[in-house]
N, C-alpha and C positions, 0 to 999 in steps of 0.2 A: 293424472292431473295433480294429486298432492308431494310430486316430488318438485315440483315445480316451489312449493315451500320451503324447500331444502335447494334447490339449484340458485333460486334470485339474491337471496342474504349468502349462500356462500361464494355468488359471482361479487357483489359487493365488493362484499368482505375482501375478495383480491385486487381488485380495482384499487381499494382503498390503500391494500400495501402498496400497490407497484406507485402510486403516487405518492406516497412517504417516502419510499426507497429514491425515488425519481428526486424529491427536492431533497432531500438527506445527500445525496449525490451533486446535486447543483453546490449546496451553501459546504463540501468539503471538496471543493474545487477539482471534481473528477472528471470534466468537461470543459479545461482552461485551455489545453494544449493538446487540438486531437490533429496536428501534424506532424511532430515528431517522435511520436512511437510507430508511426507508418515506416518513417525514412530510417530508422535506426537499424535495423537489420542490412540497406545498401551500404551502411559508413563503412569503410576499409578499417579504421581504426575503431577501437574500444574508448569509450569516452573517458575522459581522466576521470578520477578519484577526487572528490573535494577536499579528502584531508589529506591527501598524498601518501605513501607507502607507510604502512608500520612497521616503527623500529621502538622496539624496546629501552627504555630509558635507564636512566642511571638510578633512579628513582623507585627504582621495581621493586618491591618484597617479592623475594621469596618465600618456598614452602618455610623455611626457619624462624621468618617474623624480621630477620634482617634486609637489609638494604643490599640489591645486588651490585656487585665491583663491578668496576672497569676492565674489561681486557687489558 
């Protein structure tokens, strides 16, 4: 009978995270969009890239502290 001290505050106690975790989850919008990460493994294609392809700039240092040339 006195674990029963120890099982009701440590059931609590978890109750009380999964409900923090639960609206911690709501207000960082991890429940906006739950249709497309179902359907994204059927796409044929890879979704684009929002910044589009990296290409290194003219603008680059290098390891020397300099500014890399143009081909």
């Amino acid at each position: 009978m006195n674990i029963l001290l120890v099982l009701i505050p440590v059931t609590l106690l978890v109750i009380v995270v999964a409900v923090a975790l639960f609206f911690w989850a709501v207000n960082h919008q991890q429940f906006d969009d739950l249709d497309s990460p179902a359907v994204l493994p059927l796409m044929d294609e890879a979704p684009a890239s929002a910044t589009g392809p990296e290409t290194p700039s003219a603008t680059t240092v290098g390891k020397t502290g300099q500014p890399a040339a143009d081909p």
